[in-house]
C-alpha positions in Angstrom: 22.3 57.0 -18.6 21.6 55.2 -16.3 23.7 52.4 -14.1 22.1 50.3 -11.6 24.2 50.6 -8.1 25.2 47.7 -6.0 23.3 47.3 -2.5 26.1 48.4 0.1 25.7 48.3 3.7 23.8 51.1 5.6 26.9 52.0 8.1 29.1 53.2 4.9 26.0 55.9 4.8 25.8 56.8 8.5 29.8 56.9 8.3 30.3 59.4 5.1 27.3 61.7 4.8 25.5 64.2 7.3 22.6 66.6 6.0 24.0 70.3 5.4 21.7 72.2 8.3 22.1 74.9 10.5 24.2 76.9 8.6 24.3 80.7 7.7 22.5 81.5 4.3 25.9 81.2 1.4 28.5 79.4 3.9 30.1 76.3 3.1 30.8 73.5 5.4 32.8 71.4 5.0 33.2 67.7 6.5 36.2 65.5 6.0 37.1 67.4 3.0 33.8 67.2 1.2 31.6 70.6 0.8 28.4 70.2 1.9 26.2 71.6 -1.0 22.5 73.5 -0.6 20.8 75.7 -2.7 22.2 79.0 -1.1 26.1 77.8 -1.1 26.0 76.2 -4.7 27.0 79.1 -6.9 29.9 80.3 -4.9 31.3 76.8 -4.4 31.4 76.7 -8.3 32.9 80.1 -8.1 35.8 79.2 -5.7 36.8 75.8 -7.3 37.6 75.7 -10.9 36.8 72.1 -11.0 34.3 70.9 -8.1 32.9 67.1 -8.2 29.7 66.8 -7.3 27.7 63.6 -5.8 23.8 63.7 -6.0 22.0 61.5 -3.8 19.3 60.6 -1.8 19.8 59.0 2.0 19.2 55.6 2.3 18.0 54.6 -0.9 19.1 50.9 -1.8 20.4 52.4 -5.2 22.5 55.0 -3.2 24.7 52.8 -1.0 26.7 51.8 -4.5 27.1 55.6 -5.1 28.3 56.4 -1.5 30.9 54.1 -1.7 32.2 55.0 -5.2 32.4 58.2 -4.0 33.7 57.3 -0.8 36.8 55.6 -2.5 37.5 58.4 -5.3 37.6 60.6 -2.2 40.1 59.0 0.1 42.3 58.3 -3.5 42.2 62.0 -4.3 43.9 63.0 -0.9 47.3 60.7 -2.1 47.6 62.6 -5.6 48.6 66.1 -6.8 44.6 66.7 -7.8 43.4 69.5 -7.3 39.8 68.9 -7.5 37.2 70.0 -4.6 34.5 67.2 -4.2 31.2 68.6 -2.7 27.8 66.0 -2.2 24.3 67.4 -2.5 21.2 65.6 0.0 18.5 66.1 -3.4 15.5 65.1 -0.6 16.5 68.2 1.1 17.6 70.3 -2.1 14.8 69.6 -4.1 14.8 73.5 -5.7 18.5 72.9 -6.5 18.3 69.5 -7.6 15.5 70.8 -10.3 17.2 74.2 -11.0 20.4 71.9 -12.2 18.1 69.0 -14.3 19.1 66.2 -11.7 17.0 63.6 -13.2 19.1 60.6 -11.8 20.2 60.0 -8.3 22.4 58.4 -7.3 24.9 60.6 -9.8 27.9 62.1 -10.2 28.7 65.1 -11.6 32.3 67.2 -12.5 31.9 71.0 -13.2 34.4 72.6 -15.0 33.8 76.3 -15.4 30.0 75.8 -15.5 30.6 72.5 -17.9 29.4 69.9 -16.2 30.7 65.8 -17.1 28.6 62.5 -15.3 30.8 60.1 -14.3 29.8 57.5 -12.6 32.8 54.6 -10.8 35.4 55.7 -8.7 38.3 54.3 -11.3 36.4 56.3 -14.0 36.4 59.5 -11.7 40.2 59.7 -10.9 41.1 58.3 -14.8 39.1 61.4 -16.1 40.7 63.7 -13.1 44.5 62.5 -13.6 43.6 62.5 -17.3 42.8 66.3 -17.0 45.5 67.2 -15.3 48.4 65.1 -16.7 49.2 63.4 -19.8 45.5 61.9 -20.6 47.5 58.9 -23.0 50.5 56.6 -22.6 53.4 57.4 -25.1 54.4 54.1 -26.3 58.4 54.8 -27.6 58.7 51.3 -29.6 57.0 48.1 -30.8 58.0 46.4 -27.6 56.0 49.2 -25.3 53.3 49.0 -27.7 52.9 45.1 -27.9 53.2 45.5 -23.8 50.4 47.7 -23.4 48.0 46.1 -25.6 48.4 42.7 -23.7 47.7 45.1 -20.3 44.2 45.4 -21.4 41.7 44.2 -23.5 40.5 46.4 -25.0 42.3 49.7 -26.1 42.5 52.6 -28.0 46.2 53.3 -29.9 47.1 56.6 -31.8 49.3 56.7 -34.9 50.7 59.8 -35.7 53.7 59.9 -37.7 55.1 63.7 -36.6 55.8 64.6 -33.4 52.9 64.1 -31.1 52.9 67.0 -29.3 52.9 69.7 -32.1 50.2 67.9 -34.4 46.5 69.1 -34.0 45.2 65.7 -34.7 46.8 64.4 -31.8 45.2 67.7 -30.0 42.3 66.0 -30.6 43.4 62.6 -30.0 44.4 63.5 -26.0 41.4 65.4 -25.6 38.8 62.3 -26.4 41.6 60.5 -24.3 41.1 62.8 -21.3 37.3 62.7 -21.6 36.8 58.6 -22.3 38.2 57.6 -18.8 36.8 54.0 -19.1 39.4 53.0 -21.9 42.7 53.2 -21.6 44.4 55.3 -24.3 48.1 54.9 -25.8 50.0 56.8 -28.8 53.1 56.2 -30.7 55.1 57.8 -33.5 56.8 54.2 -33.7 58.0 53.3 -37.8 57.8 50.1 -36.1 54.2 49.9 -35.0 52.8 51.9 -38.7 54.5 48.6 -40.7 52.7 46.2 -38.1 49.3 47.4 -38.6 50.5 48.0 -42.4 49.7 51.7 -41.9 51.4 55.2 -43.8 48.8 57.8 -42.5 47.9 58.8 -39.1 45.1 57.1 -37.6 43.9 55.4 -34.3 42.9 51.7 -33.7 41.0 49.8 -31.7 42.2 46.6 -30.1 40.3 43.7 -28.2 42.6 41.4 -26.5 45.7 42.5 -28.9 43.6 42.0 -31.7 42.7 44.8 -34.4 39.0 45.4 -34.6 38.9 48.8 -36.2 41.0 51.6 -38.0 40.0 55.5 -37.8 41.9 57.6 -40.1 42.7 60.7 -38.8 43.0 64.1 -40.9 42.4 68.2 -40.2 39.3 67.4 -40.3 38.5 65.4 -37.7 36.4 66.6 -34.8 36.5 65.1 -31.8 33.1 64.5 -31.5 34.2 62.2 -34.9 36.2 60.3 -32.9 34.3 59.8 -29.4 31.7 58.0 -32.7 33.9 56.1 -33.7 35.5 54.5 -30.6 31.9 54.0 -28.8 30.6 52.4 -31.5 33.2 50.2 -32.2 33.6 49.1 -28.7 30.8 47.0 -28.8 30.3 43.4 -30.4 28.5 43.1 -33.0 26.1 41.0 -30.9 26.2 42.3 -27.2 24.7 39.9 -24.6 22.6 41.5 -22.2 24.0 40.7 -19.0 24.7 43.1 -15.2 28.5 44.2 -16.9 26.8 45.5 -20.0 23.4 46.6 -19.4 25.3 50.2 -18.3 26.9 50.5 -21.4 24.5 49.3 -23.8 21.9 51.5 -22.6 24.3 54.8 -22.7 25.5 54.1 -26.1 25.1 56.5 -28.8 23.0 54.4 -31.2 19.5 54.9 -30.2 17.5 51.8 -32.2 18.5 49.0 -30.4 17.3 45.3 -31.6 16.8 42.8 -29.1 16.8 39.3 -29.9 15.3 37.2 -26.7 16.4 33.3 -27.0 16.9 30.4 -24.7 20.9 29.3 -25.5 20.4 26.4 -24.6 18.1 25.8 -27.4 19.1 23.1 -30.1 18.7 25.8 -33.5 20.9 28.4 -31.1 23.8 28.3 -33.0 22.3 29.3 -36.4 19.9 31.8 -35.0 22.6 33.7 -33.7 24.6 33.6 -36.8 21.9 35.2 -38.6 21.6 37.6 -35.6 25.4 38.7 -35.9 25.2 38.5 -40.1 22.7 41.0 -40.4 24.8 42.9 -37.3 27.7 43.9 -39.4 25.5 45.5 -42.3 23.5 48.4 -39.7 26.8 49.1 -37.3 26.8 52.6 -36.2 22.6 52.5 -37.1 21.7 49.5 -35.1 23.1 47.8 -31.9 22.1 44.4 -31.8 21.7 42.9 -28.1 20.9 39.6 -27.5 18.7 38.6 -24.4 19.3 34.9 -22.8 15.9 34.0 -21.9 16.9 31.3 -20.1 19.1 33.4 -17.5 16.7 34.6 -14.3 18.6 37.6 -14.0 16.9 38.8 -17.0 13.7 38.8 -15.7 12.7 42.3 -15.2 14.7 43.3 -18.6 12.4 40.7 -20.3 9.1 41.9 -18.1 9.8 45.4 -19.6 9.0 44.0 -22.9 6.7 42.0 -21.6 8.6 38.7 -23.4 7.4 35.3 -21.6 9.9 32.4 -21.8 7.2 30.8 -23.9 7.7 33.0 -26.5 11.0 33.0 -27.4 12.4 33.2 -30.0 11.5 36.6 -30.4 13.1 40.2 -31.7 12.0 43.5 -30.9 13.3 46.8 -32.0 13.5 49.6 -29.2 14.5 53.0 -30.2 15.8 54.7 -26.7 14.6 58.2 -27.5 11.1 57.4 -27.8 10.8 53.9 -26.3 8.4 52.3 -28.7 8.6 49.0 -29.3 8.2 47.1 -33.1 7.7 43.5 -32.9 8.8 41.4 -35.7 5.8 39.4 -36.7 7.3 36.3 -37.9 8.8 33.3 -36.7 11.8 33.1 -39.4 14.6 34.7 -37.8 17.5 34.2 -40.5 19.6 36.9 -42.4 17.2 37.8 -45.4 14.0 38.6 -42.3 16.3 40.5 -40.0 17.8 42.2 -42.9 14.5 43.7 -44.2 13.2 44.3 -41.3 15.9 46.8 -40.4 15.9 48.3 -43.5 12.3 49.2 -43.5 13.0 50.2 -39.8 14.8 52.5 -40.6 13.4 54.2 -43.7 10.2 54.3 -41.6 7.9 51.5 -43.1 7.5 50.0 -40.4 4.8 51.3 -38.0 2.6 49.9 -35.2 -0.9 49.6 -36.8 -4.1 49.9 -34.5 -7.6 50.4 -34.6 -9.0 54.1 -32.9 -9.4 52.9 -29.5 -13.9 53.4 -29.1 -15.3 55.4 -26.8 -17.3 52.5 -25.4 -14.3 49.9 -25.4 -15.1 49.2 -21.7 -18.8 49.8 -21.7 -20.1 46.2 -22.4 -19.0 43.0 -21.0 -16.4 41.8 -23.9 -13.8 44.5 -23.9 -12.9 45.9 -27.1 -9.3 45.6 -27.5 -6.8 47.4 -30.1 -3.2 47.9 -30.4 -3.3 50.8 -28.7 -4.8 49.8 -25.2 -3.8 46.3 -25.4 -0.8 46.1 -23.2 -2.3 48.5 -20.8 -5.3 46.3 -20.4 -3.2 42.5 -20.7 -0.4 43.3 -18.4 -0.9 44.4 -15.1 -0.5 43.0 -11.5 -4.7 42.6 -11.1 -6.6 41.2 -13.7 -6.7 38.1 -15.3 -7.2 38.5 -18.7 -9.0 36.1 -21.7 -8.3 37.4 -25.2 -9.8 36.1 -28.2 -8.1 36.7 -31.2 -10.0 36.8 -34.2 -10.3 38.5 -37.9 -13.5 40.2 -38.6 -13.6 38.9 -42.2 -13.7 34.7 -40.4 -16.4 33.0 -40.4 -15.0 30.7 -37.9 -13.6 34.1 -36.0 -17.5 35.4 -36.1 -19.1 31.7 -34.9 -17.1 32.4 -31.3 -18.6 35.8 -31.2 -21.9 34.2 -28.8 -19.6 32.1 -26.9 -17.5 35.1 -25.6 -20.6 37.2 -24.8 -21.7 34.5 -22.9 -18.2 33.8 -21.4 -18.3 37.9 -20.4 -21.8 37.5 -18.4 -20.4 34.6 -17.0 -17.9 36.5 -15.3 -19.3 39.8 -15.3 -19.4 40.3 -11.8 -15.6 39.2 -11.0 -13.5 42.0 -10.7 -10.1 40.3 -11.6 -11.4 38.6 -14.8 -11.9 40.7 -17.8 -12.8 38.8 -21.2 -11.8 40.6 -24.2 -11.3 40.8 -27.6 -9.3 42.0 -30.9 -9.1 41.7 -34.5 -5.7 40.4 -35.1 -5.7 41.0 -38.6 -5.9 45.0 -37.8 -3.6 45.4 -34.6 -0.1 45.0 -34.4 0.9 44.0 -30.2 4.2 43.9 -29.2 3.7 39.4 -28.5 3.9 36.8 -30.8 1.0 35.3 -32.1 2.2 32.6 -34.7 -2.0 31.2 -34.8 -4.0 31.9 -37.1 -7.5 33.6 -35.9 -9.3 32.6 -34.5 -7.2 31.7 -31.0 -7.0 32.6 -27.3 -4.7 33.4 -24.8 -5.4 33.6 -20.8 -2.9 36.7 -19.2 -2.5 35.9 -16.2 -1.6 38.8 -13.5 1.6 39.9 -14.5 3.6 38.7 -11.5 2.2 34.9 -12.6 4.6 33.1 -15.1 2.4 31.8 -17.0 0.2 32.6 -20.5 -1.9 29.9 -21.2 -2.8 29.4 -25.0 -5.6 27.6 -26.9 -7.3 27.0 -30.4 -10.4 29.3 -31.1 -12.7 26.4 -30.3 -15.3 25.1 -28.0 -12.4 22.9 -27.1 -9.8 24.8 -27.0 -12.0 27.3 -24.1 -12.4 23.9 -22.1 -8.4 24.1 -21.5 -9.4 27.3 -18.9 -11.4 26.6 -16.0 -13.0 28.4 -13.5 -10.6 28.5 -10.8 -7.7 29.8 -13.4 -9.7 33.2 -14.6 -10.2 33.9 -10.8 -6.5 33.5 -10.4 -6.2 30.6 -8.7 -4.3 27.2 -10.5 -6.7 23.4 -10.6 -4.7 21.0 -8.3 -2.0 19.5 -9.9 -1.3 22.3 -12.0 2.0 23.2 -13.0 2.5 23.9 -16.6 4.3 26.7 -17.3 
């Protein structure tokens, strides 16, 4: 999953954790009413408490002084309710057997066992929702319209059950309260009101979900339905169908359970905005539940490492990508029309598996000679990087105008040859698909800077179009006067 901590001072560290040390081989200390966890203690803690919350961490780590605190607050909360929950913190640079023995692959993180079943939560308001949830009715019974109109105004955004027999005794609503007791971030209500069925215009049991009061989408429920149906429906459905990418939903966007996620990167301040993101959200409502679709304000500096990890420059925005989150490739849409018909294909042939990242056999000798031999396979480990400064020529091998450059870049290679930050390279466009845009025709260049410089610099494949790099740029350094970006 995956949420980014808040920094939090060092003193809420040296005031809430201690390393577990000196301590006979299966004991179990305990300090302020947290069990200090280790390798030789962990089993029989799980054996003594029936449900034993867990917090993973590593001292001092920026991204653990969020994680101290959450856990810091769902443990002073716990002490003023009827929980009975044991909370217990494992030191993972000092556990490191443990830590791999249980598949920690995230710290900071929190973790609930439950008779060896273990749940990640991560906020202190999700931790005691789930634990009160667990314990206690996990959804509010709503006796009337009145109740019902109240509680969605509370929040919003909710989930509401409609079951027309008695709550309690129906297994539907079984399985109703137990999503409710496991989905601690939403709030969760459930009514056998007449009143509320005529509302929404509904005769069969079934559960909603409301944004701001509003109905967005209807589940009907039968004998059928698993839970595992409804947790689908609900996390699905809580989304837009355009998410903006921003620090409240990058958490959630990258824990939801659609994996192909299409990213559409674009400056909204940008005059053809308006009707970009209408075909964005169009084509949205057709892959729901196949394809989230997250949009990605270029224009917003906290976006910056989201947009390095794509390696997406300002300059070339307007731009989509597809990401698929088990496998992490990337598919760049090679053209610049972004409207409904485009997006539409493109997803469809995403998704059937027509679309595929072409490249050339990387050769043996790709590095061997002066010009580097680029293909889609080694480009982006060759372009992007914090070192080199990078000339590409693009070209197609069938040109004539392609071929005419060929002495030029050889020449352009010796030139530079014995520059270790400059590498002049090549690659037949026409036979490599790279995850930038390159809306030239071949032949045409582009200067990479270092990656930590904001610039790529781009040029016709001419004599004249090589006059707009100089000297000073391939070594890295900028003419005076220079500031385009």
């Amino acid at each position: 999953m995956k949420c980014v901590w808040p920094l939090c001072a060092v003193c809420v560290w040296l005031c809430l954790s201690v390393c577990a040390g000196g301590t006979e081989p299966g004991t179990i200390t305990e300090e302020n009413g947290v069990l200090l966890l280790t390798k030789s203690n962990f089993k029989q803690a799980l054996g003594l408490h029936q449900q034993l919350l867990v917090h993973f961490y590593a001292p001092l780590s920026g991204d653990a002084m969020g994680s101290i605190m959450e856990f810091s607050k769902a443990a002073k909360e716990l002490k003023d309710t009827p929980i009975t929950t044991k909370l217990g913190r494992v030191d993972v640079t000092k556990q490191k057997e443990l830590a791999e023995e249980l598949n920690v692959t995230m710290v900071p993180s929190m973790r609930l066992y439950l008779s060896g079943d273990k749940h990640i939560l991560k906020h202190s308001t999700a931790i005691l929702t789930w634990l009160q949830r667990r314990e206690g009715p996990s959804a509010e019974v709503l006796a009337d319209l009145s109740q019902s109109e109240t509680f969605l105004k509370s929040h919003d955004l909710v989930v509401l059950g409609l079951f027309k027999v008695r709550v309690m005794r129906e297994r539907e609503s079984d399985v109703f309260y137990s999503v409710a007791g496991d989905v601690a971030d939403l709030p969760f209500g459930v009514t056998d009101s007449d009143e509320v069925f005529r509302t929404f215009q509904l005769t069969s049991d079934s559960v909603l979900l409301l944004k701001e009061s509003k109905l967005e989408s209807t589940f009907e429920v039968s004998e059928e339905t698993t839970k595992e149906d409804l947790i689908t429906f609900i996390r699905i459905h809580e989304f837009e169908l355009v998410t903006e990418y921003t620090g409240k939903t990058a958490s959630q966007i990258l824990s939801s359970l659609v994996m192909n996620h299409l990213l559409l990167f674009i400056n909204k301040t940008e005059k053809n905005f308006p009707d970009l993101h209408h075909a964005f959200q169009t084509t949205a409502a057709h892959f729901r539940g196949q394809i989230l679709f997250v949009l990605v304000d270029a224009d917003e500096p906290r976006n910056g490492r989201v947009m390095e990890y794509f390696h997406v420059r300002a300059e070339d925005t307007p731009t989509v990508r597809m990401v698929n989150l088990t496998d992490h490739l990337q598919y760049q849409l090679q053209s610049d029309r972004l409207d409904t018909l485009t997006l539409t294909h493109f997803c469809q042939e995403y998704l059937l598996g027509r679309v595929k990242m072409h490249s050339e056999p990387v050769p043996e000798d790709w590095d061997k000679k002066p010009v580097k031999e680029l293909v889609g396979l080694n480009f982006e480990r060759v372009v992007f990087n914090d070192k080199n400064n990078v000339l590409v020529l693009f070209y197609s091998g069938w040109n004539a105008e392609s071929r005419a450059l060929f002495p030029l870049w050889e020449e352009l290679a010796q030139r530079f040859r014995n520059h270790d930050n400059v590498v002049i390279a090549r690659l037949d466009a026409t036979l490599n698909d790279i995850n930038i845009r390159t809306l030239e025709k071949p032949p045409s260049i582009r200067l990479f800077p270092a990656v930590y410089a904001e610039r790529v610099r781009r040029g016709r494949g001419t004599w004249d179009g090589v006059g707009f790099i100089s000297t000073q740029q391939l070594q890295g350094q900028s003419p005076p006067g220079d500031t385009q970006g």
